[in-house]
Wavefront OBJ file of the C-alpha trace (Angstrom):
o trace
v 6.494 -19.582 13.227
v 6.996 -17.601 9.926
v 2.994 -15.927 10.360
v 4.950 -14.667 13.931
v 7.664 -13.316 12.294
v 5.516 -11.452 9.303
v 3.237 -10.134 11.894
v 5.730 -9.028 13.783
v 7.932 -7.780 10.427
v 5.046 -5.719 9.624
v 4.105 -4.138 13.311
v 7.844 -2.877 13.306
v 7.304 -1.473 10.094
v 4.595 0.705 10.455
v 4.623 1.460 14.470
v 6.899 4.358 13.295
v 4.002 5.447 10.956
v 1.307 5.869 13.648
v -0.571 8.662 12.801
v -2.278 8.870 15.779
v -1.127 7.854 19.146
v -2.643 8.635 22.666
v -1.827 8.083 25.913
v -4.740 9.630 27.968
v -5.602 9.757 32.064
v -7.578 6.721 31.780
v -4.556 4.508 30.816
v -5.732 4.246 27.392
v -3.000 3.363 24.554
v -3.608 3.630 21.195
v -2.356 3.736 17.482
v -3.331 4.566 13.730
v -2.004 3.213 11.030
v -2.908 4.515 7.672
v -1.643 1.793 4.862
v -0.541 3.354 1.617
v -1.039 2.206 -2.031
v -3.657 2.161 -4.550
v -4.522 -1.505 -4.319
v -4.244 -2.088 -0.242
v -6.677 -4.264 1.607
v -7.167 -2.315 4.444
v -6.126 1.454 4.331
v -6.470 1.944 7.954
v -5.638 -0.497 10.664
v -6.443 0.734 14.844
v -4.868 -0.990 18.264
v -6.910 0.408 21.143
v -4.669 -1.093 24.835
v -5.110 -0.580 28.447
v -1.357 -2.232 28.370
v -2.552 -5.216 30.985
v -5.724 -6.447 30.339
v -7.693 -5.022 27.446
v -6.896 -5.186 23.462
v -8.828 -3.917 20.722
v -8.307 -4.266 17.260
v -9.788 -3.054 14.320
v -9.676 -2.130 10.503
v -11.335 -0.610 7.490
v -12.085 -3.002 4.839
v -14.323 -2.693 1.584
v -16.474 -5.990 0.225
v -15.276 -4.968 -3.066
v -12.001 -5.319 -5.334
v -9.181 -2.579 -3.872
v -9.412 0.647 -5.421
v -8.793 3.150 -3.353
v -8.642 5.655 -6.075
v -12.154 5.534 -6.465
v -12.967 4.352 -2.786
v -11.002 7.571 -1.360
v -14.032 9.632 -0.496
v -15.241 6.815 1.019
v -12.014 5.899 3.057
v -11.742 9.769 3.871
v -15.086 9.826 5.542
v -14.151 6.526 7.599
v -11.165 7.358 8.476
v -12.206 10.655 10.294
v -15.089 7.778 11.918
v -11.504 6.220 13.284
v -10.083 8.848 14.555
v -12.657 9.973 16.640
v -13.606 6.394 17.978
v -9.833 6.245 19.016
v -9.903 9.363 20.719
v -12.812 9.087 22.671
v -12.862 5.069 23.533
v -12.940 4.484 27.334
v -13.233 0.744 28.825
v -16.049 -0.091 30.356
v -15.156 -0.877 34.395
l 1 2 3 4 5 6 7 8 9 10 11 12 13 14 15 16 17 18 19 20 21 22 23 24 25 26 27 28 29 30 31 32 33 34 35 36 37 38 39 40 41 42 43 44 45 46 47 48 49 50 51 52 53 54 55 56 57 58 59 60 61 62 63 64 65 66 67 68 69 70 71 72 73 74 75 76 77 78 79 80 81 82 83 84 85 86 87 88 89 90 91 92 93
């Protein structure tokens, strides 16, 4: 019960930080979330929806200690990967 709560905690908190949202003809709804801080996980965190049957979920993660001072032309050059993948995802029929 508390792992719903801190998801849910943590959704709320950063759905008003979506840096990119769409809503496009082929009923596609989607958000990214760019995480700040030096030492974060995962900087950027994607929900691709459909709203009825389809979820997709995905996020940027490095097999290394968090540093994303030294990871940030890294993250930069993913993170513009993201973006287009979220704009241009349709669902297979």
């Amino acid at each position: 019960m508390l792992l719903f709560y801190l998801f849910s905690y943590i959704e709320l908190r950063f759905l008003r930080k979506c840096l990119y949202r769409t809503q496009v003809d082929n009923n596609i709804h989607a958000c990214v979330y760019k995480i700040k801080g030096t030492t974060v996980a995962s900087p950027y965190q994607f929900w691709i929806s459909d709203s009825s049957h389809h979820f997709l979920r995905g996020a940027l993660y490095f097999n290394t200690t968090p540093n994303n001072d030294s990871l940030a032309p890294a993250i930069d050059f993913l993170a513009k990967d993201i973006t287009h993948l979220v704009s241009t995802f349709r669902w297979r029929k």
